[in-house]
C-alpha positions in Angstrom: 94.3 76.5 72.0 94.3 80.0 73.7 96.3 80.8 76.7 94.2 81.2 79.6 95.1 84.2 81.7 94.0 86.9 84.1 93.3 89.9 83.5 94.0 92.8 85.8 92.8 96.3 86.3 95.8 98.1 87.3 97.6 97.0 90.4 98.6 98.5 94.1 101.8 100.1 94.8 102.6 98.3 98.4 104.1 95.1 96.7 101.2 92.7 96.6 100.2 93.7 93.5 103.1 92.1 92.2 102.2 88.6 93.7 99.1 88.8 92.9 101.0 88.1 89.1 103.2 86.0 90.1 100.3 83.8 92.3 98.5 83.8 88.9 101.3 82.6 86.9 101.9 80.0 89.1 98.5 78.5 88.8 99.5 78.7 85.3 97.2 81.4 83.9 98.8 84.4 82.3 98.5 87.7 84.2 97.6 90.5 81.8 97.6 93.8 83.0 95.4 96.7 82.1 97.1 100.3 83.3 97.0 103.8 82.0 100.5 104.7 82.8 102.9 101.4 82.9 105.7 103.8 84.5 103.6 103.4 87.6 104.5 99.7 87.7 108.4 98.9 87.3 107.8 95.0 88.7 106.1 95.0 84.8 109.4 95.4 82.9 111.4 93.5 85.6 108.9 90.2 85.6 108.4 90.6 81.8 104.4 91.1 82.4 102.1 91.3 79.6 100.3 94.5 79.3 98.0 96.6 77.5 97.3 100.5 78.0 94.5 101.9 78.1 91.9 104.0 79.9 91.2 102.4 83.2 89.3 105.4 83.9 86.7 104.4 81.3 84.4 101.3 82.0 83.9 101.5 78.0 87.9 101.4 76.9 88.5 98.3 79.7 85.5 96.6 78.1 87.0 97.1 74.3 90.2 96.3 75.7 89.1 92.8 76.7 87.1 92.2 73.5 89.8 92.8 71.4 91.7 90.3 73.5 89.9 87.4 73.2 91.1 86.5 69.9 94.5 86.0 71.3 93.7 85.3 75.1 90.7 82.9 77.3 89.8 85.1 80.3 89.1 82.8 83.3 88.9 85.9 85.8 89.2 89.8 86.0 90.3 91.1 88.9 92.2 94.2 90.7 94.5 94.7 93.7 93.8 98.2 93.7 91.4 100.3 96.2 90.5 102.6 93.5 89.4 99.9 91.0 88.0 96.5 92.6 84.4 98.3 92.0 85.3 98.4 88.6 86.9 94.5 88.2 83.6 93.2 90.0 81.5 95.4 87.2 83.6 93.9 84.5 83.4 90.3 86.3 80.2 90.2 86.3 79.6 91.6 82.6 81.8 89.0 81.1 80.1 86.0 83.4 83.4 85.7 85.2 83.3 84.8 89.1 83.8 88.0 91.2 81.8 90.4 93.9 78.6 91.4 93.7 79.3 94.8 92.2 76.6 96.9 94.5 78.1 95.4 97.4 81.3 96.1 96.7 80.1 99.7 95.8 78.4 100.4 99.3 81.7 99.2 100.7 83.7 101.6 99.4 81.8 104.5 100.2 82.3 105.2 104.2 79.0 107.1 104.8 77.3 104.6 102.7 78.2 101.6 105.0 77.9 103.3 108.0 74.4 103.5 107.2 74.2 99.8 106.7 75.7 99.0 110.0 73.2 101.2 111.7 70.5 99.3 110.2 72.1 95.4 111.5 72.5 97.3 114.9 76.2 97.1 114.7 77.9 99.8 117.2 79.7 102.1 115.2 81.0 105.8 116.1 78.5 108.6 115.2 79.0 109.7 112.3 77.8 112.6 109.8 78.4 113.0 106.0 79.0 116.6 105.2 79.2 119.4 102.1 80.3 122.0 103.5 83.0 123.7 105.8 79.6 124.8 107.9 78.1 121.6 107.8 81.5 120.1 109.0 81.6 122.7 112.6 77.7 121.7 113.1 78.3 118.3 112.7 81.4 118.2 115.1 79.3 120.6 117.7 76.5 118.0 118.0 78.8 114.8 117.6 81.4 116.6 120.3 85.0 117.1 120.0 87.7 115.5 118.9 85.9 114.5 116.2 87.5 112.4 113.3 87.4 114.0 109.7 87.8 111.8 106.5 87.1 111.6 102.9 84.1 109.2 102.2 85.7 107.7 99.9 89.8 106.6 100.2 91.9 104.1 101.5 95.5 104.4 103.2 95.0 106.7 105.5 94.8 109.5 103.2 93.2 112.9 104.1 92.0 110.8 107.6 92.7 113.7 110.9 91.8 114.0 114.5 90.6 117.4 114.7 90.4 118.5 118.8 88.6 121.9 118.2 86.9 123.6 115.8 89.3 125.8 113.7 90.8 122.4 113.4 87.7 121.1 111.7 87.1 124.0 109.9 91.4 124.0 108.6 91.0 120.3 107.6 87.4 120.1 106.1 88.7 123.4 103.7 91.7 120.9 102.9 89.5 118.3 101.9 86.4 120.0 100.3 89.1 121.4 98.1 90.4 118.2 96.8 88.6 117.9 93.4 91.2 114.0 92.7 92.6 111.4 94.4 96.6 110.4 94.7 95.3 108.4 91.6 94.1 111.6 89.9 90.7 110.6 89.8 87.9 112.7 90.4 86.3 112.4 94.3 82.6 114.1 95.8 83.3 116.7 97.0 82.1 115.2 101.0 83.6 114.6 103.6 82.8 112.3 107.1 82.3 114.1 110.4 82.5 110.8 113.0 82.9 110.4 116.8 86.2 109.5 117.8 86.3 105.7 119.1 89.4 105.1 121.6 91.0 101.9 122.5 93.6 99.2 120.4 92.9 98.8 116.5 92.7 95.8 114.7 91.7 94.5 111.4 89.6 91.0 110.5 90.7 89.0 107.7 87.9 87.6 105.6 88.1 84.8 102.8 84.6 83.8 101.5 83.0 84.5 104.9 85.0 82.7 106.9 87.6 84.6 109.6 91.2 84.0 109.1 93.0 85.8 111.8 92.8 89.1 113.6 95.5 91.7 113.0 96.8 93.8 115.6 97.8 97.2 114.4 100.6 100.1 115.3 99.7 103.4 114.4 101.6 106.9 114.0 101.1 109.4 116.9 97.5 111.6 116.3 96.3 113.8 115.0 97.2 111.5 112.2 96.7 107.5 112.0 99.6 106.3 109.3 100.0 102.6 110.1 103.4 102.0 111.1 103.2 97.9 112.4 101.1 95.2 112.0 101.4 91.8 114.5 99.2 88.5 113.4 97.9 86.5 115.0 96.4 89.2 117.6 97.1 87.7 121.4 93.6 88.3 122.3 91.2 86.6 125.0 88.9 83.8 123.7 85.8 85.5 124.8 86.8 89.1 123.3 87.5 86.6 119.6 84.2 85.4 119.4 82.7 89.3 120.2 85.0 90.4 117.0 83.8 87.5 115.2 80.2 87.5 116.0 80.2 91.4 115.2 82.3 90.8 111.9 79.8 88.2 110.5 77.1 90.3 111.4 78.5 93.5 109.0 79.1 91.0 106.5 75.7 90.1 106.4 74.7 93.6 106.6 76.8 94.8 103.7 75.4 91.2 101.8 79.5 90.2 100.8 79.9 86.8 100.5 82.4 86.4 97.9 86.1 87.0 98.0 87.9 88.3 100.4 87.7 91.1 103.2 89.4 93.6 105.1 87.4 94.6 108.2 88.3 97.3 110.8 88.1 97.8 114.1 88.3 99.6 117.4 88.2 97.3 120.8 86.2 99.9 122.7 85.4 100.0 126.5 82.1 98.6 125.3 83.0 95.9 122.9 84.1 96.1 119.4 83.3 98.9 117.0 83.5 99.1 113.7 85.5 101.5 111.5 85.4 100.1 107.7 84.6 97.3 105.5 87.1 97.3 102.7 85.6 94.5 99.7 89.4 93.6 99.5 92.4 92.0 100.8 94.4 93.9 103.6 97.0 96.1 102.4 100.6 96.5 104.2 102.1 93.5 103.6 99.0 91.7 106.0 99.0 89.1 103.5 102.7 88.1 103.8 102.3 87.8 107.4 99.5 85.7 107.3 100.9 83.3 104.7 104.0 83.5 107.2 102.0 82.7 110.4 100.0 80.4 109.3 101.0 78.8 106.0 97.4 80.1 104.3 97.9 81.6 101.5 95.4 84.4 100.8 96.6 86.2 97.7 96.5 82.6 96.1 93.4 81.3 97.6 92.0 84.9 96.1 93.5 83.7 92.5 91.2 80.3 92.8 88.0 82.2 93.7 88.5 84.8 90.6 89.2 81.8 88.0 86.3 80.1 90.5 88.1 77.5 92.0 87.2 76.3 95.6 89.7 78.3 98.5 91.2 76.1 100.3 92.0 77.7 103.8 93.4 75.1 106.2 96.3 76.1 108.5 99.9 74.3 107.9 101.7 76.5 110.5 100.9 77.9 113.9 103.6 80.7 113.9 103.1 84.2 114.4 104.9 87.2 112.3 104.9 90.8 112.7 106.0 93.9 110.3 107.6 97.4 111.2 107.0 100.3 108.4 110.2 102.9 108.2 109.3 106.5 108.4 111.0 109.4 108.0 110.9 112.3 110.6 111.7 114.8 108.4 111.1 116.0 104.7 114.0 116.3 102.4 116.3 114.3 100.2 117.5 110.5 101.0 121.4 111.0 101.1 122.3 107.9 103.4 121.0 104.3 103.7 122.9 102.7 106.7 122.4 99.3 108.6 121.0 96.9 106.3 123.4 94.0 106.8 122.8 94.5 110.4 119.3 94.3 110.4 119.5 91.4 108.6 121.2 89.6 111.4 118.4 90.0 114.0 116.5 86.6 114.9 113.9 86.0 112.6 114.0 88.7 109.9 112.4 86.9 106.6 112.5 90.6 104.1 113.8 93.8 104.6 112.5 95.8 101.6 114.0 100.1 101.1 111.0 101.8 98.7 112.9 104.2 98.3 116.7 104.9 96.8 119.2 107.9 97.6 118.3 111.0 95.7 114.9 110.6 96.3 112.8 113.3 97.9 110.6 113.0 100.7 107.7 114.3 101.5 105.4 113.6 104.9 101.6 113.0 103.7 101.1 111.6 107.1 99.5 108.7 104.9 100.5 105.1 103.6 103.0 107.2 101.2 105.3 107.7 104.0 106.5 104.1 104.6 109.6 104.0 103.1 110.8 100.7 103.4 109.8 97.6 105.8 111.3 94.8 108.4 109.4 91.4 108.6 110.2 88.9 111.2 108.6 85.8 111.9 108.9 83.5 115.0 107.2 80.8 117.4 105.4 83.7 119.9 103.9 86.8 119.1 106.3 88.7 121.7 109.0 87.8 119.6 108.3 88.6 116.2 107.2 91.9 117.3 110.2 92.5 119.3 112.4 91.3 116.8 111.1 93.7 114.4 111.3 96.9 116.4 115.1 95.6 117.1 115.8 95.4 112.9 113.7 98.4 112.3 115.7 100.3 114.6 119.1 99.7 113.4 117.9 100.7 110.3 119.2 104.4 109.3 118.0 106.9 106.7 119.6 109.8 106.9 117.4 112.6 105.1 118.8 115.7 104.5 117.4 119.2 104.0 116.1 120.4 100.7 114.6 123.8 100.2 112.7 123.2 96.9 110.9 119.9 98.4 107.1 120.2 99.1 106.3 122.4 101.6 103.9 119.8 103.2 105.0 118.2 106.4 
């Protein structure tokens, strides 16, 4: 009989691309993972993962990959953690009769101009927006949408190449950056466009989606502008009933709009002086650990309810908990070289710490992106009221010390 497992297209970096394997082995499928450059991955060699290499790049060398495979292996789902590939797993899903996204949706998701578009069309308030090809088209843009105007790549995740520019040599500085960029931090290639939108003020937050169905709204902390590097998250949000139901009402409606229905989904927000307004649609589960505190909060396990809808199993997404939990990134102030890592075991002792994780070791050099790549380690506390997970892990974070020192041959970036 053949062993029934799950195949993979490559994996993220934050950590929950490694429980997305374990979740899968648990179920008892097999996690196979597909990956151009194993090295990328070190949870492979330390969980023993099965693996093939090959190029995720080309839709044609995944699908001979999986062929080849089936002698040896049943596939009851193909899936991806990854930003840059759940387009592709969907693709591959659907080609192989597998349960999975409807691949267009999933496409319109990911590009940012794309849904914006969509959104406009459901009469969903979202900021003002312009998708540009030019560093000239980028200053007319921001002239007629008005400074400070956000800049972004239309396509992207993390944070990365996303500024607050507040006048215009400052759009024409950062759209130059970004026109130049001809890959990704994957090394794949990007369009060569850019987003000019309207700058929404007010508290962030993020929906999370199963199959439709709201689990829980995320507050968010984020890094002082120009840049917006998510340092905290804090679930469940402590939110007025009547300002719920507008998130909800305006999340189902963009769900609609975008026509995903399947899976789950990672919708952003902005709680604006005139009601909520939204920033993305991601086709995926939250990043940044949001899954952990969820599962923490709540007892619902999303990256496993995510395993039964890919081998198409039924979620199951009742609550067994009524906790709250909250997670603190560490980020470094400076660029350099790790030489110290300091009050760990004191960190550990603050009420309700669950996992302190360090990304990073000493000798390693640091950079600032001002995106996701910054975090170099986490805190996650979990306790009965928001106040207190949240307090408690500012209070770990804090006693928490990497010392960075100075390094003259380090990226000049930062």
């Amino acid at each position: 009989m053949k062993t029934p497992c799950i195949a993979f297209i490559e994996s993220n970096t934050s950590g929950t691309g490694r429980l997305f394997a374990r979740k899968a082995a648990d179920q008892g499928y097999r996690p196979v993972l597909l990956v151009q450059d194993p090295a990328r991955y070190p949870y492979i060699h330390t969980d023993a993962l099965s693996y093939l290499q090959c190029d995720t790049a080309s839709e044609a060398s995944l699908c001979k990959c999986i062929e080849d495979m089936t002698g040896e292996f049943h596939f009851a789902g193909i899936f991806s953690s990854s930003e840059y590939f759940i387009e592709t797993a969907a693709i591959l899903a659907e080609k192989f009769h597998l349960p999975g996204p409807d691949p267009d949706a999933v496409k319109a998701c990911r590009n940012k101009g794309m849904q914006r578009q969509y959104f406009s069309k459901a009469g969903l308030r979202t900021p003002d927006f312009e998708r540009v090809t030019s560093i000239h088209e980028a200053v007319e843009a921001a002239t007629r949408i008005l400074l400070p105007v956000i800049l972004k790549p239309t396509l992207g995740t993390g944070s990365v190449g996303v500024r607050l520019c507040r006048t215009q040599e400052e759009v024409v500085e950062h759209a130059e950056l970004l026109l130049q960029r001809t890959t990704n931090e994957r090394g794949m290639p990007i369009p060569s466009e850019l987003l000019v939108e309207e700058y929404v003020t007010g508290p962030e937050y993020s929906v999370e989606i199963m199959d439709g169905t709201i689990v829980g709204i995320t507050s968010k902390h984020l890094s002082r502008e120009p840049f917006f590097v998510e340092t905290g998250h804090d679930f469940p949000a402590h939110l007025p009933q009547y300002v719920e139901q507008s998130i909800g009402d305006t999340v189902k409606t963009a769900l609609q709009a975008m026509e995903l229905t399947w899976g789950p989904a990672h919708i952003e927000l902005r709680l604006s002086s005139v009601g909520p307004v939204i920033i993305e649609i991601n086709p995926r589960l939250a990043g940044g650990f949001i899954p952990e505190i969820v599962r923490l909060a709540l007892g619902t396990d999303m990256i496993m309810e995510t395993i039964k809808l890919v081998v198409g199993t039924p979620s199951n997404l009742s609550r067994l908990t009524k906790r709250c939990a909250s997670i603190r990134f560490l980020t470094p102030f400076k660029k350099g070289v790790i030489a110290k890592l300091d009050g760990l075991e004191e960190a550990w002792k603050t009420d309700g710490v669950t996992d302190i994780q360090i990304y990073r070791k000493i000798g390693d050099r640091i950079c600032i992106e001002n995106d996701f790549r910054d975090r170099l380690g986490h805190v996650i506390c979990q306790a009965d009221l928001q106040v207190q997970a949240s307090q408690s892990a500012e209070a770990a974070a804090g006693k928490i010390n990497i010392f960075i020192q100075p390094c003259e041959d380090c990226s000049a970036n930062g």
